[in-house]
Structure formats: structure tokens, C-alpha cells
Backbone as ProteinMPNN parsed JSONL, in Angstrom:
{"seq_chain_A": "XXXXXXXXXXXXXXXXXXXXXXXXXXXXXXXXXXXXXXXXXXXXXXXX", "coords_chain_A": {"N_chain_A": [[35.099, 339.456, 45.648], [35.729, 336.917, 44.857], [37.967, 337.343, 42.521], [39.896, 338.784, 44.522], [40.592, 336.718, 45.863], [41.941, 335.471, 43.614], [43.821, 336.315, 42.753], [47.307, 336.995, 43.496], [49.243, 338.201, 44.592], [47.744, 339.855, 46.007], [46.736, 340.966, 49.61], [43.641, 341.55, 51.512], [40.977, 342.915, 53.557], [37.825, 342.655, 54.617], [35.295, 344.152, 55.303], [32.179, 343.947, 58.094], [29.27, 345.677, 58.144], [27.634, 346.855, 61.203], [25.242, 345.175, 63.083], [22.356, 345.103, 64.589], [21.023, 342.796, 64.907], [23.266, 340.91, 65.102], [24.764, 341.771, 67.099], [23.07, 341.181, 69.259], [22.927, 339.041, 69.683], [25.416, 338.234, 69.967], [26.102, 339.002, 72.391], [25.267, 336.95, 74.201], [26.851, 335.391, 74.099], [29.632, 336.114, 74.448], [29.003, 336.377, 77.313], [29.284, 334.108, 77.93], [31.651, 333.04, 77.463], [33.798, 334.88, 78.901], [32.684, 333.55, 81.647], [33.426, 331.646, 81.143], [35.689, 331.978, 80.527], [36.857, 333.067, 82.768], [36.767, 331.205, 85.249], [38.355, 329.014, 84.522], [40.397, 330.449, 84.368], [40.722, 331.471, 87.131], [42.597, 329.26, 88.758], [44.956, 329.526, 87.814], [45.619, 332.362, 88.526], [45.197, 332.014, 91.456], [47.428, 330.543, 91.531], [49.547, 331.789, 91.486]], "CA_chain_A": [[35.925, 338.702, 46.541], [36.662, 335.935, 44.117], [39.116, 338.448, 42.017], [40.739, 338.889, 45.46], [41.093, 335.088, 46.046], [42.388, 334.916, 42.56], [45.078, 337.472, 43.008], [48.252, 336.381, 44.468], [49.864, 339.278, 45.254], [47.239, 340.961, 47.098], [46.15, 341.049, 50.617], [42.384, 341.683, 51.406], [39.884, 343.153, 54.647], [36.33, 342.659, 54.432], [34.305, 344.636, 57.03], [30.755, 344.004, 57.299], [28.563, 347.09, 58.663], [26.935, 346.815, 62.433], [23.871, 344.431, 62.838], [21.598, 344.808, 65.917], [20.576, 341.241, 65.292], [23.802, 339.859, 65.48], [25.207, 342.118, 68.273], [22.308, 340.809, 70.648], [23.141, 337.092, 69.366], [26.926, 337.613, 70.585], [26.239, 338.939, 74.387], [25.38, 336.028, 75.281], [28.027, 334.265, 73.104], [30.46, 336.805, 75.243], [29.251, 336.424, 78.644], [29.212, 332.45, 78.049], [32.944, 332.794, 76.922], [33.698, 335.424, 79.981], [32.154, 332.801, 82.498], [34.13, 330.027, 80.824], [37.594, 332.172, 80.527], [37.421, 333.502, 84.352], [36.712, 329.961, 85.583], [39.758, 328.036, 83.759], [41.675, 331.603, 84.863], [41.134, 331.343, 88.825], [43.47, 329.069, 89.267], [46.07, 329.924, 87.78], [45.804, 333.516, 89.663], [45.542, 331.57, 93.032], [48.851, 329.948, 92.089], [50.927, 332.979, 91.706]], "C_chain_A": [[36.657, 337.598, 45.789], [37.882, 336.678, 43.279], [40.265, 338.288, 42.755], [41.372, 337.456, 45.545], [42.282, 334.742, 44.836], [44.04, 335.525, 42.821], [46.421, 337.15, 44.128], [49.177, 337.256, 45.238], [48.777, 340.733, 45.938], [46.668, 340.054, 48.109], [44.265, 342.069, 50.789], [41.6, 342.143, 53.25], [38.652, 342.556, 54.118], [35.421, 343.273, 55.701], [32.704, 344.525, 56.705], [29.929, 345.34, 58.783], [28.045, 346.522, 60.065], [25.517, 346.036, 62.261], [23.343, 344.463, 63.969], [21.499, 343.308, 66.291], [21.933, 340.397, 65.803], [24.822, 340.274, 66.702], [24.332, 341.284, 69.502], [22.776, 339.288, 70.505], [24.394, 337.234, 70.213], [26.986, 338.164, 71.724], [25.852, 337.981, 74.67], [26.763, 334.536, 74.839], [29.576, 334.918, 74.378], [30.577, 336.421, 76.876], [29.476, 334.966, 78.842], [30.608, 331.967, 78.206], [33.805, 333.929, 78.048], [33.798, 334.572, 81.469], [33.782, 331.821, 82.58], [35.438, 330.739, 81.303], [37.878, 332.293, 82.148], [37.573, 331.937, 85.637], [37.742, 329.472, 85.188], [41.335, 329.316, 84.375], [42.287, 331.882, 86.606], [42.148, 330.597, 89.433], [44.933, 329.38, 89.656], [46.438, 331.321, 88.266], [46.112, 333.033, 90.835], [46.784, 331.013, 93.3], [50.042, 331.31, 91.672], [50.726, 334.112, 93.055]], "O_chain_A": [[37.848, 337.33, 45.95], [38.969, 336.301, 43.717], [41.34, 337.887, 42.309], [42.551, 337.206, 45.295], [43.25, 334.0, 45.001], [45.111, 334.953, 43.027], [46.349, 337.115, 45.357], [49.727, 337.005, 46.31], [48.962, 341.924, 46.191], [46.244, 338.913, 47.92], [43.963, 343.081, 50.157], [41.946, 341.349, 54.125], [38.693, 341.942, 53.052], [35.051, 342.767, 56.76], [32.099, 344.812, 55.672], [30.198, 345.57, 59.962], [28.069, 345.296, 59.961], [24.767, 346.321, 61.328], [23.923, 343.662, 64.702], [21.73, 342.73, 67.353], [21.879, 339.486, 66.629], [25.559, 339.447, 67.239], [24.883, 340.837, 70.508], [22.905, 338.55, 71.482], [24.525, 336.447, 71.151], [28.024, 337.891, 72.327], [26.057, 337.859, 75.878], [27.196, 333.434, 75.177], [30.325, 334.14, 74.971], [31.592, 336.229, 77.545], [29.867, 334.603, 79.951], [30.923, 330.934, 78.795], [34.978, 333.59, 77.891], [34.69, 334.785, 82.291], [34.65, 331.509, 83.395], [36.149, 330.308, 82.21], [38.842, 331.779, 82.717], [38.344, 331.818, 86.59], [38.425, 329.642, 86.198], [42.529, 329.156, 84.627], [43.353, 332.214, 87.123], [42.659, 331.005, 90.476], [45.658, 329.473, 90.647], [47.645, 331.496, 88.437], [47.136, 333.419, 91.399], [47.322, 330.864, 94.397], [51.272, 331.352, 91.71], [51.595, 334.952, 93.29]]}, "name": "protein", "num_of_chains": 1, "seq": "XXXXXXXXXXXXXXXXXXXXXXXXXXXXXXXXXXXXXXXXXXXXXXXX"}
């Protein structure tokens, strides 16, 4: 990755493989952020 950093004329991905652990960590990171978005979103539905 440092190579990449170094490198000015390239562009870079990084994918990292599937983790059980950190899938179960982000449902509740999701439904927290879900909650939050539909709440801050009701209104502005009720005004159109």
C-alpha cells in the first residue's frame, strides 16, 4: 500500500474479504442509522 501512496499516477481499491464479526457489529450500526435517517426524513415527506 505504501508503493501505492508513493505513486502519483496511480489510482488504488483495497477490498477486505467478509468478516462475521464485523457484519454483526454493523446491524446495529445500520438499524441505529435507519432509525436516525427515517426520523430527520418524516418531515420532510409530510411537507410535500
Amino acid at each position: 500500500m505504501a508503493w501505492c501512496e508513493d505513486e502519483t499516477d496511480i489510482d488504488y481499491v483495497f477490498g477486505l474479504a467478509e468478516n462475521a464479526r464485523l457484519l454483526q457489529l454493523l446491524q446495529s450500526i445500520q438499524y441505529r442509522a435507519s432509525q436516525e435517517s427515517s426520523q430527520k426524513i418524516q418531515p420532510i415527506v409530510e411537507f410535500f
